[in-house]
Steps between C-alpha positions, in 0.01 A plus 500: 500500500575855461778695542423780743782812484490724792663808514562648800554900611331672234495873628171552352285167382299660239805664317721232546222265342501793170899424476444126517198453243753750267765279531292208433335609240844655305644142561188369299302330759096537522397612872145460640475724816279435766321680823189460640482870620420685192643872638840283538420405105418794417802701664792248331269513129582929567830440642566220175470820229714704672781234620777684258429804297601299176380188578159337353395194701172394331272358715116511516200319764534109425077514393622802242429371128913629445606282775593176219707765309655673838776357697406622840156413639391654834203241688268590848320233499433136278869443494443124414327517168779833408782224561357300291451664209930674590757355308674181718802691502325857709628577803248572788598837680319534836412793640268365748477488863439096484588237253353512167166272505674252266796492324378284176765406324721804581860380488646848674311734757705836638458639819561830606548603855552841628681595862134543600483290804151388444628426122772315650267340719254395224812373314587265732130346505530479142843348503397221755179417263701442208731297675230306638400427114830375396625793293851615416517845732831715444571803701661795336645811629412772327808804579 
């Protein structure tokens, strides 16, 4: 089973997610973001190149012929087949509304959740599913 971090009062979820993949990625782990709504995608891959003006975080579509040499992969749709070709040790960042469509052998999934009510409200849903699946869920407070 996999341990699901959620993190809790993020002031805005996009940005927030931006600070988290940095951090991830200085600390040297490989993060494979997902979201079904491609404009959400889209917004945190803009948001990801601007997260500090000296910072780099390298990170390309999952399907892009870089994505074996880059760090960060960024996935719509077809998440099963991009988890298995990850690295065991990637961490699954979810920006989704609903749980990932599988988790493969993902060993970590974050999840970010705003003071949006209906984020909060999605959360919840989310939290209860991966409960129901037997995973590891730990709530952070983000300050």
């Amino acid at each position: 089973m996999a341990r699901i971090d959620f993190a809790f009062g993020a002031t805005e979820k996009i940005a927030q997610a931006c600070q988290t993949t940095l951090k991830q990625y200085l600390a040297g782990h490989q993060i494979v973001v997902y979201c079904s709504d491609v404009q959400r995608l889209n917004a945190f891959d803009h948001k990801l190149w601007a997260v500090e003006p000296t910072a780099f975080v390298p990170h390309v579509m999952a399907t892009d012929p870089l994505a074996e040499q880059t760090p960060i992969w960024l996935v719509s749709s077809d998440l099963g087949p991009i988890l298995a070709r990850a690295p065991a040790t990637a961490w699954l960042l979810n920006l989704d509304d609903l749980c990932p469509p599988t988790l493969g052998s993902t060993a970590r999934v974050i999840e970010i959740v705003s003071d949006d009510e209906d984020d909060k409200i999605a959360a919840r849903l989310r939290w209860a599913q991966y409960k129901a699946g037997g995973h590891d869920l730990k709530a952070h407070q983000l300050a």
